[in-house]
SEDOSE-825235 format. One line per 8 residues: number of its first residue (from 1); for each residue z, x, y of N, C-alpha, C. Coordinates in nm, 2 decimals, always signed. Last residue first. Layout:
<recs>
NUM> Z,X,Y,Z,X,Y,Z,X,Y | ...;
</recs>
This chain:
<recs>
221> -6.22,+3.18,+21.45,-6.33,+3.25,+21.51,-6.40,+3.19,+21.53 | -6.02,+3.02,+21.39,-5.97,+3.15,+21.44,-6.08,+3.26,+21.49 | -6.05,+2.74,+21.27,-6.06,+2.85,+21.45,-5.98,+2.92,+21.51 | -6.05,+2.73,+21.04,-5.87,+2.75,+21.13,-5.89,+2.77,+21.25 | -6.26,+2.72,+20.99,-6.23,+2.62,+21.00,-6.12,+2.63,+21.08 | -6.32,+3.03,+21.08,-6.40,+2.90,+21.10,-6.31,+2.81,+21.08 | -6.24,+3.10,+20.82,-6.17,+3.13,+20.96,-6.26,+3.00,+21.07 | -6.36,+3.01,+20.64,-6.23,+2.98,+20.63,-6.16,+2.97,+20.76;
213> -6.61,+3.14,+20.68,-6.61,+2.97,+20.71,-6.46,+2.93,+20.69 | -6.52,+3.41,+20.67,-6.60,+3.40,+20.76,-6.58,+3.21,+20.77 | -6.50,+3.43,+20.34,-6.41,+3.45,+20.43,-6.43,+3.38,+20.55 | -6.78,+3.36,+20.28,-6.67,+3.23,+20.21,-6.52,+3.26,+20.33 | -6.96,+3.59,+20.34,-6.93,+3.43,+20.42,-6.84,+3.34,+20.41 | -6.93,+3.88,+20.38,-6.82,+3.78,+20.34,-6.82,+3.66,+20.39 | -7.14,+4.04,+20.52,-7.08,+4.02,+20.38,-7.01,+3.93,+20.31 | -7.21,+3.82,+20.72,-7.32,+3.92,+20.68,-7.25,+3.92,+20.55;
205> -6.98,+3.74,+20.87,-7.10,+3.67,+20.85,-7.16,+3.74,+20.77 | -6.86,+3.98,+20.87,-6.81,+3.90,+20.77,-6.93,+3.81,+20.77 | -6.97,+4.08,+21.10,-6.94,+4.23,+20.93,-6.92,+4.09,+20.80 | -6.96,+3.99,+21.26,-7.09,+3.96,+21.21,-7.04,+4.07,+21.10 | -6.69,+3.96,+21.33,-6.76,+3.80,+21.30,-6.89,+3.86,+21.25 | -6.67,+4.22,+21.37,-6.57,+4.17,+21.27,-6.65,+4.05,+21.24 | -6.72,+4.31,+21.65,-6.81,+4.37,+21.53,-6.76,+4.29,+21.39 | -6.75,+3.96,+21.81,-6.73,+4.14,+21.77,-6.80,+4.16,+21.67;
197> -7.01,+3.80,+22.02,-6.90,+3.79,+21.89,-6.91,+3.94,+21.86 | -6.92,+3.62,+22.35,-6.96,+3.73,+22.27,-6.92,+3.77,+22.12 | -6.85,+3.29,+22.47,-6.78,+3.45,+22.42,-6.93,+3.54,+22.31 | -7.03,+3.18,+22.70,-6.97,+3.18,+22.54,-6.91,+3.33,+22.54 | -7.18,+3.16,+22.92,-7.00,+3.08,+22.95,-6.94,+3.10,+22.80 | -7.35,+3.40,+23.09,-7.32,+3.32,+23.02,-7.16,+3.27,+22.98 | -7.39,+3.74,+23.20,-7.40,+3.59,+23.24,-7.39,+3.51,+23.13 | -7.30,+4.05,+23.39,-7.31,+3.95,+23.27,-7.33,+3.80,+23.31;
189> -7.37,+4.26,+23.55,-7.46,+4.14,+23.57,-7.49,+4.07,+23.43 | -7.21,+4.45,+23.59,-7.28,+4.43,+23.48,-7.38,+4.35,+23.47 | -7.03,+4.32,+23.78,-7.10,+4.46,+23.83,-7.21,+4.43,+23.75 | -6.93,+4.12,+23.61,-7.03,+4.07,+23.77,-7.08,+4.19,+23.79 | -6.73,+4.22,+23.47,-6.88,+4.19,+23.46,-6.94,+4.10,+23.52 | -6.57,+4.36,+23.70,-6.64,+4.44,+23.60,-6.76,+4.36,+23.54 | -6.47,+4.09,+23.74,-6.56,+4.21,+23.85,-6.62,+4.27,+23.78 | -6.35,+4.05,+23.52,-6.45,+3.95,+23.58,-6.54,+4.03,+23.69;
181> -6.13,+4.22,+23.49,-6.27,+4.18,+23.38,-6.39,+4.13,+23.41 | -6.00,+4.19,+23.67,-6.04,+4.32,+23.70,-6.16,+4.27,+23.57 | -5.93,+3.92,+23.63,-5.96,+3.93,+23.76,-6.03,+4.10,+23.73 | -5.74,+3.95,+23.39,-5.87,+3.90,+23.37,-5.98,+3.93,+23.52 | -5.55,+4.16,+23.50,-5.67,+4.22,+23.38,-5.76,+4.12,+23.41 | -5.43,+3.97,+23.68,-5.43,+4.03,+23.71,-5.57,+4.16,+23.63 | -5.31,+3.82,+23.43,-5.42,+3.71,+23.54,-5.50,+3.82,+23.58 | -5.09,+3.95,+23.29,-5.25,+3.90,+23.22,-5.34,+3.89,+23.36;
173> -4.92,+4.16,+23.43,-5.01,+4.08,+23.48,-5.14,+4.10,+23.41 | -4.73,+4.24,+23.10,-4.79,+4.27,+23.23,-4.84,+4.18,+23.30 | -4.59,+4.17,+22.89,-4.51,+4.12,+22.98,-4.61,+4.17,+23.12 | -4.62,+4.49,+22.76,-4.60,+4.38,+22.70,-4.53,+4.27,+22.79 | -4.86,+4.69,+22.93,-4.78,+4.67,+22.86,-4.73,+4.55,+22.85 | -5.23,+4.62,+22.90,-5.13,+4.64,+23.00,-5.01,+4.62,+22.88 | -5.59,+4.75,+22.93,-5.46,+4.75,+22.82,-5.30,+4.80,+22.93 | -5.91,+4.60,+22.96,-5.82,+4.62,+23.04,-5.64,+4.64,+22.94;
165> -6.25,+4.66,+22.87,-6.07,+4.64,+22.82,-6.00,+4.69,+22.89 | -6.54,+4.53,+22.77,-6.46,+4.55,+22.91,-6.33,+4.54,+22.85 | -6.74,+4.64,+22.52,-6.61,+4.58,+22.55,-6.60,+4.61,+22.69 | -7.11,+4.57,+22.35,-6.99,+4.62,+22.44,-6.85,+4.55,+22.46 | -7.25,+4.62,+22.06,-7.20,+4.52,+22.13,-7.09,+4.63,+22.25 | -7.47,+4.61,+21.75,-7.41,+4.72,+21.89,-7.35,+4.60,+22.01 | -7.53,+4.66,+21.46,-7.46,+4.56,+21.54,-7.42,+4.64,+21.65 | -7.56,+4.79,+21.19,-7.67,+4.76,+21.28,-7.65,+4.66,+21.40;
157> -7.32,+4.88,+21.05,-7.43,+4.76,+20.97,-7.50,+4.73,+21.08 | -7.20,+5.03,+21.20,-7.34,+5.14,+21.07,-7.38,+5.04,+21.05 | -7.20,+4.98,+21.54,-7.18,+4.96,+21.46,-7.29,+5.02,+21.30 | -7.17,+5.07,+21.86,-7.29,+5.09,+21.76,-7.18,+5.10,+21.61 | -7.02,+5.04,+22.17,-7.06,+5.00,+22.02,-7.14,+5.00,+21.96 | -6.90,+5.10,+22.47,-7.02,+5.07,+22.41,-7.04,+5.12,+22.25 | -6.66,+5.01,+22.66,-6.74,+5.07,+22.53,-6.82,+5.02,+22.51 | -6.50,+5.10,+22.93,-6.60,+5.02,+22.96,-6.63,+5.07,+22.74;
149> -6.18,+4.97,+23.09,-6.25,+5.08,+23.01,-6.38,+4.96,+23.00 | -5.93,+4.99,+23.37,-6.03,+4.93,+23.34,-6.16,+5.00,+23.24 | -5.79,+5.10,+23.55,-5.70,+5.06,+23.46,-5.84,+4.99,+23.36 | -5.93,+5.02,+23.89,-5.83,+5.07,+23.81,-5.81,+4.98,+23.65 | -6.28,+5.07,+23.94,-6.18,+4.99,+23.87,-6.07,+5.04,+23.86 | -6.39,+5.30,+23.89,-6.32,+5.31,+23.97,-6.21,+5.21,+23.99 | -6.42,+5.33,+23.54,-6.48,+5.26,+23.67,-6.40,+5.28,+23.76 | -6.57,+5.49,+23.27,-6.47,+5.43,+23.30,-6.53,+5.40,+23.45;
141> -6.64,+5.47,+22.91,-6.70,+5.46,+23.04,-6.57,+5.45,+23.12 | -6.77,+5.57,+22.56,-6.62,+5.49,+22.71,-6.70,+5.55,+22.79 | -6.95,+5.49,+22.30,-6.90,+5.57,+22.40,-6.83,+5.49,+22.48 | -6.87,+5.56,+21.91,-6.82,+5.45,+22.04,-6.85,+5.55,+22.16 | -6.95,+5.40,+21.59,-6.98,+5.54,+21.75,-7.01,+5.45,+21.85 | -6.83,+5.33,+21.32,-6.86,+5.32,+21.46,-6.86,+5.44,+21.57 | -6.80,+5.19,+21.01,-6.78,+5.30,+21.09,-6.86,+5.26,+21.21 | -6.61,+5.00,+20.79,-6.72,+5.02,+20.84,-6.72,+5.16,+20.93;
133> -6.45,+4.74,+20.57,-6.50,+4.85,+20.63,-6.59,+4.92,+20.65 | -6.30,+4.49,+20.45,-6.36,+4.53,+20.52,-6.37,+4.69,+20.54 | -6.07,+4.46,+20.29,-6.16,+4.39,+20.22,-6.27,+4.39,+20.38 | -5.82,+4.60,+20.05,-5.94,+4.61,+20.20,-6.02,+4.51,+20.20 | -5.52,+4.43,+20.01,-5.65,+4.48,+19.99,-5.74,+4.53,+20.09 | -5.14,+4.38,+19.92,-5.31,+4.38,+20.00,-5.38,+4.50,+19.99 | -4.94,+4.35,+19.78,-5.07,+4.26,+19.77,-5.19,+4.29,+19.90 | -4.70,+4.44,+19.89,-4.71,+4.38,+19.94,-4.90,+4.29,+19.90;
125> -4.69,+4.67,+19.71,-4.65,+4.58,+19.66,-4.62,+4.47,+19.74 | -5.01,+4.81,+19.81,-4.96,+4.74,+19.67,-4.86,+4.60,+19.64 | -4.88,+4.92,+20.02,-5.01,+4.83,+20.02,-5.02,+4.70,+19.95 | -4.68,+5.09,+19.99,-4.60,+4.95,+20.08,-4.74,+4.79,+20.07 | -4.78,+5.33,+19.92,-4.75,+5.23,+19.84,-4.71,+5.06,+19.85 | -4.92,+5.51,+20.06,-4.94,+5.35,+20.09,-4.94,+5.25,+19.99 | -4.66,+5.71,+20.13,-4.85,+5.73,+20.13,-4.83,+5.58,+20.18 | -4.36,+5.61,+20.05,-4.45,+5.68,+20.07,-4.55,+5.66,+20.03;
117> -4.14,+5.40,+20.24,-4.22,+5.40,+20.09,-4.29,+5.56,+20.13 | -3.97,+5.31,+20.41,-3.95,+5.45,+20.37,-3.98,+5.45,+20.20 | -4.06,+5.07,+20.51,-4.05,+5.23,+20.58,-4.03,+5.32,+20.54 | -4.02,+4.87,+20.33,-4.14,+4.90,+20.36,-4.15,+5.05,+20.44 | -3.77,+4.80,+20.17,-3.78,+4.87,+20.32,-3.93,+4.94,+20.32 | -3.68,+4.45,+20.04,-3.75,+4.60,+20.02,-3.84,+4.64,+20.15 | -3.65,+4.19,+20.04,-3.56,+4.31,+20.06,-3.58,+4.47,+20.10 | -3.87,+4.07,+19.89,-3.84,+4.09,+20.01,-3.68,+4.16,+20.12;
109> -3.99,+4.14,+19.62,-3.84,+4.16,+19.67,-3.87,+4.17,+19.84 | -4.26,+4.09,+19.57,-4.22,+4.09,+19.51,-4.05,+4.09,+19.54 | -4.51,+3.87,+19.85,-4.38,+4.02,+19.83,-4.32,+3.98,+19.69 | -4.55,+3.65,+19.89,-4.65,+3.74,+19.81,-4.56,+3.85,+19.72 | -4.39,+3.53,+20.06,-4.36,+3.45,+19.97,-4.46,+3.54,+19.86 | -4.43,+3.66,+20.30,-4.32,+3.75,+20.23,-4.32,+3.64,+20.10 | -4.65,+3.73,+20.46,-4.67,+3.73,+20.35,-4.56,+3.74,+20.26 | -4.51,+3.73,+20.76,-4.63,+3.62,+20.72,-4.65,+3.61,+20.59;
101> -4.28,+3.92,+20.73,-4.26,+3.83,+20.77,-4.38,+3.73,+20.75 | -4.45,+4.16,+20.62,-4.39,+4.06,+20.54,-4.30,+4.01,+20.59 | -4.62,+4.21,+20.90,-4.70,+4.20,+20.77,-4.56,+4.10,+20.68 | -4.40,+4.30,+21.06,-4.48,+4.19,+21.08,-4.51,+4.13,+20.98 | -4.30,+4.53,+20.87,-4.19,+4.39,+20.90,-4.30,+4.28,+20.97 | -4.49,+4.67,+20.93,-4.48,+4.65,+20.79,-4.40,+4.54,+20.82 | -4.51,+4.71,+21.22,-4.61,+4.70,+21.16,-4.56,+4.63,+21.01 | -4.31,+4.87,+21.23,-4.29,+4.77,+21.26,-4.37,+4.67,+21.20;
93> -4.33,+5.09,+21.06,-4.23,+5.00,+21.06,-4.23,+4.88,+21.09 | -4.56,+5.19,+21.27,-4.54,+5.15,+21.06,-4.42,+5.09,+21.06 | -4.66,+5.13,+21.60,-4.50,+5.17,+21.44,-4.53,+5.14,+21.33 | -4.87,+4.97,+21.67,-4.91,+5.04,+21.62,-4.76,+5.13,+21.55 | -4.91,+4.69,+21.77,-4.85,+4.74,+21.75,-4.91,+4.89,+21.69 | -5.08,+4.48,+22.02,-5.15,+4.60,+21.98,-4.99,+4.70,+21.89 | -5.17,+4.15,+22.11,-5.09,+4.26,+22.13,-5.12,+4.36,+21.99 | -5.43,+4.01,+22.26,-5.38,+4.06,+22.13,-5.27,+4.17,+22.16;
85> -5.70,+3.79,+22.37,-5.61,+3.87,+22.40,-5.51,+3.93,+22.29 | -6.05,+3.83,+22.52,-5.95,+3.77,+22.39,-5.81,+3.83,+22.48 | -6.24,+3.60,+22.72,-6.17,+3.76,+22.69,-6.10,+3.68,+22.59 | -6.36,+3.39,+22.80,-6.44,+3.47,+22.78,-6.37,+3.58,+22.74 | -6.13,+3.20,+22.92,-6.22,+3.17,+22.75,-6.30,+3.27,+22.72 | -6.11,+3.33,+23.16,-6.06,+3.36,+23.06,-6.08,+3.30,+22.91 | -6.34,+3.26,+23.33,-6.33,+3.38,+23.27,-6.23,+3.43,+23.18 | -6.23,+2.99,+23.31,-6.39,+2.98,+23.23,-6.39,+3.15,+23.21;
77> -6.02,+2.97,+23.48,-6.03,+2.93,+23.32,-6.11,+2.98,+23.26 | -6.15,+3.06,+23.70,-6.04,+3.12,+23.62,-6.04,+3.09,+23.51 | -6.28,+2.82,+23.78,-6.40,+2.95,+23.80,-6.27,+3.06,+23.68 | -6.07,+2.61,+23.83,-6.18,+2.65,+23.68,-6.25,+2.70,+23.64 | -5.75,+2.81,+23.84,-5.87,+2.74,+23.88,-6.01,+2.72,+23.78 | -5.46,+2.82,+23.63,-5.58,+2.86,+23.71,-5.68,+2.82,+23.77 | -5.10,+2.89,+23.60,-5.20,+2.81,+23.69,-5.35,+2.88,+23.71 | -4.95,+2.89,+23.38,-5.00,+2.99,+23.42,-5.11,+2.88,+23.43;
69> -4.61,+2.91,+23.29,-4.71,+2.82,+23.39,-4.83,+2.88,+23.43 | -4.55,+3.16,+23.03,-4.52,+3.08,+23.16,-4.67,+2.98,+23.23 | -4.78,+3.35,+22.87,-4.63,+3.32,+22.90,-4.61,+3.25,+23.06 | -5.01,+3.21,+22.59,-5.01,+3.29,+22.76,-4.82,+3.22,+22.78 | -4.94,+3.43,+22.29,-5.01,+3.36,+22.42,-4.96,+3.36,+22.53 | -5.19,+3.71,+22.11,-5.04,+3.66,+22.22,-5.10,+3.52,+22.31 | -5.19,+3.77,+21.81,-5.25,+3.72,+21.91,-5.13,+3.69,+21.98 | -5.22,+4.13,+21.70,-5.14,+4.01,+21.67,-5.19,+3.89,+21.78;
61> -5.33,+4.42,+21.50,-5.36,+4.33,+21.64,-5.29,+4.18,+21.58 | -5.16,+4.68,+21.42,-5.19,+4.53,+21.40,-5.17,+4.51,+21.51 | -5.29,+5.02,+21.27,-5.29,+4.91,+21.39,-5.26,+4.76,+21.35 | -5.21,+5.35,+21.13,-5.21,+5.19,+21.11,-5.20,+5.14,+21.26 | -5.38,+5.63,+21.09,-5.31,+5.55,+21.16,-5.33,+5.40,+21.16 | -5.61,+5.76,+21.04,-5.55,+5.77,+20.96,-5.40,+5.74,+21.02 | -5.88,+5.64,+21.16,-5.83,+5.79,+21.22,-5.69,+5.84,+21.14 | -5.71,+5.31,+21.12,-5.83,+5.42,+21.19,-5.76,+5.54,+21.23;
53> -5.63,+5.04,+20.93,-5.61,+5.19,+20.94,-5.78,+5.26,+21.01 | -5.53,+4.71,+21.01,-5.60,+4.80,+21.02,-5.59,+4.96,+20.99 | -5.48,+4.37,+21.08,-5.48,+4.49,+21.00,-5.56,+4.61,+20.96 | -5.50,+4.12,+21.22,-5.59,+4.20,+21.22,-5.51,+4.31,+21.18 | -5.43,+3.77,+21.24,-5.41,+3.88,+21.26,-5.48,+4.02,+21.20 | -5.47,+3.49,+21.23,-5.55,+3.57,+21.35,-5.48,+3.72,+21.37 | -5.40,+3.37,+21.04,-5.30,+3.36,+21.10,-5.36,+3.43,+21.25 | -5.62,+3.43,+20.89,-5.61,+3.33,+20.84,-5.51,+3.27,+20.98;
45> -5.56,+3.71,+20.79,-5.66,+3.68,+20.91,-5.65,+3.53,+20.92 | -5.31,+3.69,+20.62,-5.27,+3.74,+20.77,-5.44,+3.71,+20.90 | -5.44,+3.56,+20.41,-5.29,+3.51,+20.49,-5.25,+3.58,+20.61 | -5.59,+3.58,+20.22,-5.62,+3.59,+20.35,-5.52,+3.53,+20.43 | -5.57,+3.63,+19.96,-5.55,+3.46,+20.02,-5.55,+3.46,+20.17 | -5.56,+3.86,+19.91,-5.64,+3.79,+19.81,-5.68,+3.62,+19.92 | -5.44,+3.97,+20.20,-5.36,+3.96,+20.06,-5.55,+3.86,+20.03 | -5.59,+4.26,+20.39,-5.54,+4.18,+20.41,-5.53,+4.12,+20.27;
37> -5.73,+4.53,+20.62,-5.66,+4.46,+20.50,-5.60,+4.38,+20.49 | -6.00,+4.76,+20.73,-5.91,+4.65,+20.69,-5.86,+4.58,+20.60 | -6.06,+5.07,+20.79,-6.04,+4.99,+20.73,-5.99,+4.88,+20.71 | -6.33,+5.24,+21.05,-6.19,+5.13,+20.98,-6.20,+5.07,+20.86 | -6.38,+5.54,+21.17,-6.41,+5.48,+21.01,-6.30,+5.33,+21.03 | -6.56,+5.65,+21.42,-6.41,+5.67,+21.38,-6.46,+5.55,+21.25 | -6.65,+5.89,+21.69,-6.69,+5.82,+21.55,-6.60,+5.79,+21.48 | -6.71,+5.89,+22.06,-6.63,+5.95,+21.94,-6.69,+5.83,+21.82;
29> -6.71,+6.05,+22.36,-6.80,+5.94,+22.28,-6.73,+6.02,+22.18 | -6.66,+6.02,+22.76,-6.63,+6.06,+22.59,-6.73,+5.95,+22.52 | -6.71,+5.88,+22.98,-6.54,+6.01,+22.98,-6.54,+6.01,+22.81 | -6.92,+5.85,+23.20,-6.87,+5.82,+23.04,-6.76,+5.95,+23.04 | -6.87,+5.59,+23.49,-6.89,+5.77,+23.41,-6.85,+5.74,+23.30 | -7.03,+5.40,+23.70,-6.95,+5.47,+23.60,-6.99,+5.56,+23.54 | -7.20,+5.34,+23.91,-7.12,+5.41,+23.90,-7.01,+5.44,+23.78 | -7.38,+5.14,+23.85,-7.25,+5.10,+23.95,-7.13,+5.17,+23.97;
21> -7.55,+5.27,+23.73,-7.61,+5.22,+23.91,-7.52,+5.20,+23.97 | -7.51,+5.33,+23.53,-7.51,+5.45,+23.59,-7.54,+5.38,+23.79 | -7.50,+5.07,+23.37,-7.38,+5.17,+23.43,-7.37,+5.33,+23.52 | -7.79,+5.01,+23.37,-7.68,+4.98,+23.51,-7.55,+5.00,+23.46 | -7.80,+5.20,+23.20,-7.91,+5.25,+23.33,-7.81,+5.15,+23.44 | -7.73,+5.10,+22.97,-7.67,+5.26,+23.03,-7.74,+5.26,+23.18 | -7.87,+4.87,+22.89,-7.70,+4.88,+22.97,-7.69,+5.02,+23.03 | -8.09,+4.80,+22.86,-8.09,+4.87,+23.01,-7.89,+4.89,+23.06;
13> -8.14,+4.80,+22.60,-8.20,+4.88,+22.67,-8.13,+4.95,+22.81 | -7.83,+4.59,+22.56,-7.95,+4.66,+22.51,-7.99,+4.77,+22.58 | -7.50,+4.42,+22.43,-7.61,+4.57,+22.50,-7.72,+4.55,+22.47 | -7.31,+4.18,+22.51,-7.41,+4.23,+22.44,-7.52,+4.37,+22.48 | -6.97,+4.18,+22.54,-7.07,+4.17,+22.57,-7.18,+4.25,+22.49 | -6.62,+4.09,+22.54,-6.71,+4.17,+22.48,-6.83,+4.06,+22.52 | -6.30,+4.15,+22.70,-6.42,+4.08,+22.69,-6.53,+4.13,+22.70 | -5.95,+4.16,+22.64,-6.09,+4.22,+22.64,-6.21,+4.10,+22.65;
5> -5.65,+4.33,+22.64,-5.75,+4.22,+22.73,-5.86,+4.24,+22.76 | -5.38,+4.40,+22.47,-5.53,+4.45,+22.50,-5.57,+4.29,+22.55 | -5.02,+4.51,+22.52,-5.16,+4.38,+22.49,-5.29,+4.43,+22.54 | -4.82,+4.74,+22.34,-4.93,+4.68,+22.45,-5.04,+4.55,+22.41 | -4.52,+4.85,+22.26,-4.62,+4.75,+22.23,-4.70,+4.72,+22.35;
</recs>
């Protein structure tokens, strides 16, 4: 399991031209399809969790928090309202025992070994649905930075946004990512104290507003 530590920003015109100023290199560009899923009653986004198949592999992003006393100053704080944070499973196994541990009152037999269903029958009798999907051409960048990815997003519903992602194993130095984030967009010459919204806040603003104000109210978005 790894935690992703990100903080998204807005592109335009002149992003490629100051990544080439402060030196970074693109190490690839790829196209990849997601789908997401979750029960009628939105019980896992509802909870801030993110279900997923890309490239024909399941992801659940889960939210983590912060572990231990974690002292920061308020130039610190303010760069970390600006990143998310999420641990990143990616085991079908595990994955499926997440899923019906939040949804198990849906489940018809919560007994039942989600791992040794086949295809994606485990979908069904756990009640979930897609109820997102889209496609994206992504390029990466990377920095001398250690440890440090740069993307740039072009979403098909017309939404292009960047990520700075720092991905440490489970128990790493958070502080440590946010500090490599914050350089990174000082290189960038990011500015402002809001978070940036993903591709997911405006897929649902756009299609699914009744979803979109639920989360909202849970501030989950």
């Amino acid at each position: 399991m790894s935690v992703e530590v990100e903080r998204k920003f807005l592109c335009n015109a002149d992003t490629l031209k100051t990544l080439e100023e402060i030196g970074a290199v693109c190490i690839g560009q790829c196209q990849f399809h997601d789908r997401y899923f979750d029960t009628p009653e939105f019980s896992l986004t509802l909870k801030d969790m993110w279900l997923r198949q890309r490239k024909g592999c399941w992801e659940l992003k889960c939210p983590t928090a912060v572990e231990g006393p974690e002292e920061t100053t308020g130039e610190q704080s303010e760069a970390a309202a600006l990143c998310t944070r999420y641990k990143e499973i990616t085991n079908l196994p595990e994955i499926q025992q997440r899923v019906r541990e939040v949804i198990k009152d849906v489940c018809e037999d919560g007994e039942t070994s989600f791992s040794q269903k086949d295809g994606q029958a485990w979908l069904s009798e756990m009640n979930l649905v897609c109820f997102a999907e889209f496609t994206t051409v992504r390029r990466t960048f990377s920095l001398e930075e250690d440890g440090v990815r740069i993307d740039l997003d072009q979403a098909d519903f017309g939404y292009h946004v960047g990520e700075i992602e720092v991905l440490l194993p489970e128990g790493g130095d958070v502080q440590l990512a946010l500090e490599k984030i914050e350089r990174t967009a000082r290189k960038l010459g990011l500015t402002g104290d809001k978070r940036v919204q993903g591709k997911m806040n405006i897929y649902l603003q756009r299609n699914h507003p009744e979803h979109y104000a639920k989360l909202l109210r849970e501030r989950v978005m």
